[in-house]
N, C-alpha and C positions, 0 to 999 in steps of 0.2 A: 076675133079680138085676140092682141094676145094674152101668153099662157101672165106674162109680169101682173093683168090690169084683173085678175080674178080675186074674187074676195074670200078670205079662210072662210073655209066648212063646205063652198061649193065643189059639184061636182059638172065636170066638164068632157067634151069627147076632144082629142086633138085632130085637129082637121090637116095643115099642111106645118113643114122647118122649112123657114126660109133662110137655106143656108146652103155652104157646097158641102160637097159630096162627102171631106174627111168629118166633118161637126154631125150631118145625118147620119153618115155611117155608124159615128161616138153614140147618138143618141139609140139608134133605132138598135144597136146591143143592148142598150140601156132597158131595152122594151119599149121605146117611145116611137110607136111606128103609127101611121093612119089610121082611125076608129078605136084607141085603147082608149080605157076611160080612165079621167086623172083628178083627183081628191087635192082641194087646194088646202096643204095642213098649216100653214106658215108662211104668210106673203108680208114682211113691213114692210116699211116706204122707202126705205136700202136695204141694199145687200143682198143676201141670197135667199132664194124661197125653197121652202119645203113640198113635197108634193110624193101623194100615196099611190105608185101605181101596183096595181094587183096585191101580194101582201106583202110589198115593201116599201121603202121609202127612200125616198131622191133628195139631192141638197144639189141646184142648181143654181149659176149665175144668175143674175138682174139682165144682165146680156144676153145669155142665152136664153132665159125664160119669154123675153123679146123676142124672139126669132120663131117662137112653137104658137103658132095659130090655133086656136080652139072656139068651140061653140057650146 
């Protein structure tokens, strides 16, 4: 599923970015690489979502959150 369609307060593992190689490369600095696990802190019905990985926090696209596969 993707990471846009998770509801605040779950927690999720990110499975695959279906994306090329410079948005993967952007994320997976970011720490968003295969098996991290991701705390949905902030998702409304636009705009960008919030998300906790390890002890910090992300403020990503509606687009991009689109593209980050998780279970």
């Amino acid at each position: 599923m993707p990471l846009a369609m998770v509801e605040n307060g779950r927690k999720v593992r990110l499975v695959t970015i279906n994306a090329g190689c410079e948005l993967k490369g952007r994320l997976s600095a970011l720490g968003l690489v295969p098996g991290v696990e991701i705390e949905m802190i902030k998702n409304p019905p636009d705009g960008p979502v919030i998300i906790g990985i390890k002890e910090g926090r992300l403020i990503l696209g509606r687009g991009m959150a689109q593209k980050i596969n998780v279970r």
